[in-house]
C-alpha positions in Angstrom: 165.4 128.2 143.8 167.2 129.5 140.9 168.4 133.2 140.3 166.1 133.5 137.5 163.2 132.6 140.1 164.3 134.9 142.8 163.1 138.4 142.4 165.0 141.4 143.5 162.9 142.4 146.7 163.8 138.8 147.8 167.8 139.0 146.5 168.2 142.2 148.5 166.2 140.9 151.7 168.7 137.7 151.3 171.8 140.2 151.0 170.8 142.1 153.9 170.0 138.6 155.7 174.2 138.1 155.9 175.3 141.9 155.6 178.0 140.9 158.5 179.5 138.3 156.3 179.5 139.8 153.0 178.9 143.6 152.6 181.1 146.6 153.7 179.3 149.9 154.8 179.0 151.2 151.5 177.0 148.7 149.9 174.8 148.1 153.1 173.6 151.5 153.0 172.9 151.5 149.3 171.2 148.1 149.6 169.1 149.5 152.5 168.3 152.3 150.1 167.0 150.1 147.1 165.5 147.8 149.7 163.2 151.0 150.9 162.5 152.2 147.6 160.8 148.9 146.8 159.3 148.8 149.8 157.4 152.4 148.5 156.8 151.1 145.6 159.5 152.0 143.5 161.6 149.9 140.7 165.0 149.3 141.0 167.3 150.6 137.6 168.5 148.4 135.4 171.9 149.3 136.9 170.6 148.9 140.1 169.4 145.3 139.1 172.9 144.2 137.6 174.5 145.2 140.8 172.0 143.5 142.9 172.9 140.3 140.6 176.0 140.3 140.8 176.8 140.7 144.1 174.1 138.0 145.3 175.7 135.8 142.2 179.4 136.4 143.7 178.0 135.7 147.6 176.9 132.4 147.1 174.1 132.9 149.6 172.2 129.2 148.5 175.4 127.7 149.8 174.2 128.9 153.4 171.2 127.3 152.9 171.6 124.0 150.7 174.8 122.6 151.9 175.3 119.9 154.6 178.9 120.4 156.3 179.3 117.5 158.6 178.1 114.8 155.9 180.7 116.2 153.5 183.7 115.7 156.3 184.0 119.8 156.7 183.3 119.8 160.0 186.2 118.2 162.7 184.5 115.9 165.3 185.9 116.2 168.7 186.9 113.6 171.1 183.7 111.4 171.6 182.1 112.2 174.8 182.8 110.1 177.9 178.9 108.2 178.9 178.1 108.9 182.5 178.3 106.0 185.0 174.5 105.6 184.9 174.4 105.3 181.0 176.8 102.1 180.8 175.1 98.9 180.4 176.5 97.2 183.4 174.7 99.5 185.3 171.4 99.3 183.7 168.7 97.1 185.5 167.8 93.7 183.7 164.4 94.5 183.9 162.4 97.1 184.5 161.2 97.8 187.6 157.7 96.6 188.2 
């Protein structure tokens, strides 16, 4: 989904999604705000739009979503995992039981 698709109800519930990560106090409680207002039934400003924009622009939130961390080489692997003794294939039967 493209910016241009997203509306603004769905930026700010996206913003508010990862308010830990990205948002100090400020802008949490003004988001909240705007987010309740629509809610009512209420449009947001055309300033209040631009902010809204921008910030979600400058997050990068469809990173979160689209990209794959461990294909790409971003994530460390950790010493492979040791296989228990009944998992080695000198101690699997031959057959299975009957």
């Amino acid at each position: 989904m493209h910016r241009d698709d997203l509306t603004d109800q769905m930026m700010l519930d996206r913003l508010l999604e990862h308010e830990d990560e990205i948002l100090d106090d400020g802008a949490v409680q003004a988001f909240r705000g705007m987010w309740h207002k629509m809610k009512g039934g209420w449009d947001l400003t055309t300033r209040q739009k631009e902010w809204v924009a921008r910030v979600y622009k400058s997050a990068d939130i469809q990173r979160h979503y689209n990209e794959n961390l461990m294909s790409r080489g971003k994530v460390r692997r950790g010493k492979p995992m040791e296989q228990f003794w009944w998992e080695k294939r000198e101690n699997r039967p031959l057959k299975p039981p009957a």
